[in-house]
N, C-alpha and C positions, 0 to 999 in steps of 0.2 A: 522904675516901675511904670510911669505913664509911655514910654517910648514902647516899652514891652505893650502895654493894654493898646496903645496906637495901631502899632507893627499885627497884633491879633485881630484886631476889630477889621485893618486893611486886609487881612487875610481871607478873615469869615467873608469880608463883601466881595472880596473879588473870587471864590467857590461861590457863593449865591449866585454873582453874575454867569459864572460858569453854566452852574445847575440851568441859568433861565435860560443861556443860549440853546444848550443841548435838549431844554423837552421842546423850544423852538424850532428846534430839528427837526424833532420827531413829529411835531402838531403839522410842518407842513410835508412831512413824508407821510403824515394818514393821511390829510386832504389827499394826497395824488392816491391813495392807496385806496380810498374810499370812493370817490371818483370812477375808479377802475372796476369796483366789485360789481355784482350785478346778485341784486333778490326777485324772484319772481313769482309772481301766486297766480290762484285764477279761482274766479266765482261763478255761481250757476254751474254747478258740475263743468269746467273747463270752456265754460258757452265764452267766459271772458277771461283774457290771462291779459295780465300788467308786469312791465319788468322797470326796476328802477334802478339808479345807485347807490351805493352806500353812505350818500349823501341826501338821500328822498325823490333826485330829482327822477321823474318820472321818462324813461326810455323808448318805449312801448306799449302801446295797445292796440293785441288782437280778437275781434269781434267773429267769431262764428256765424257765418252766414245762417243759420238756422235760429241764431236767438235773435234777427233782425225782424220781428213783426210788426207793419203799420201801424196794426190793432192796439198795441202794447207798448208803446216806446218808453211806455214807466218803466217797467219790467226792466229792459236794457238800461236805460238810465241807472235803474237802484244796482244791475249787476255791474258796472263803470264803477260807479259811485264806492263798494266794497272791496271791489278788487284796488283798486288807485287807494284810497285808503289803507288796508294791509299790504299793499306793497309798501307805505311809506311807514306805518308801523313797523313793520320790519326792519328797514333802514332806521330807523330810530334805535334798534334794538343794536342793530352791528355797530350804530356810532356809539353806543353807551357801553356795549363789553370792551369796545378798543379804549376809550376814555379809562374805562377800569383799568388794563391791563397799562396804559401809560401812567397810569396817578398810582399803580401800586394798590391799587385793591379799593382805595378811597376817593370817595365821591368828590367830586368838586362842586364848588359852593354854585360856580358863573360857568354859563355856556362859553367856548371861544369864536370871536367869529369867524365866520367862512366858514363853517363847516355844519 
C-alpha cells in the first residue's frame, strides 16, 4: 500500500510539474504576443492620439499641430497626460482578459513578472 501511495503522490507531482511547465509556455508566448499588440486612443477630439503595447509600454505620440499653443501648454500637457493614460488603461485591460482566458476564467491571486 505505501509503494502504491508513493508510486501516486510521484505521479500527482510530476502532472503538477507538467501543468507549471506548460502555463510557462504560454506566460512567455503572451509576453511576446502582448509585446506585439498595439492599443491606441486619442484626446482632445484626435488633438492627441497615443499608441502602446499590450504590455503599457507606450509606442507613440502624435501631437496635432493645432493643439500646440504657447498660450496654453496646460491644455496639451492635460491632453498627453489622458491619452498616455487610457492607452495604458487599455493595456491593462488586454493583459487581464489574456490572464483570464490562461487561468480559465479565474483570477489569479499575484501578478507574473515581466509582463
Amino acid at each position: 500500500m505505501r509503494a502504491y501511495l508513493e508510486q501516486l503522490m510521484t505521479n500527482n507531482f510530476q502532472q503538477i510539474l507538467q501543468l507549471g511547465q506548460q502555463v510557462q509556455a504560454r506566460l512567455t508566448q503572451l509576453q511576446t504576443e502582448l509585446g506585439e499588440r498595439t492599443v491606441s486612443v486619442s484626446s482632445g477630439g484626435g488633438m492627441v492620439s497615443v499608441s502602446a503595447d499590450g504590455r503599457g509600454r507606450i509606442r507613440s505620440i502624435k501631437i496635432d499641430p493645432m493643439a500646440v499653443d504657447p498660450r496654453d501648454v496646460e491644455m496639451l500637457e492635460d491632453l498627453v497626460l489622458a491619452a498616455v493614460s487610457e492607452a495604458q488603461a487599455r493595456a491593462q485591460q488586454v493583459y487581464e482578459d489574456e490572464m483570464k482566458k490562461l487561468s480559465g476564467g479565474f483570477g489569479l491571486p499575484f501578478q507574473f513578472p515581466g509582463l
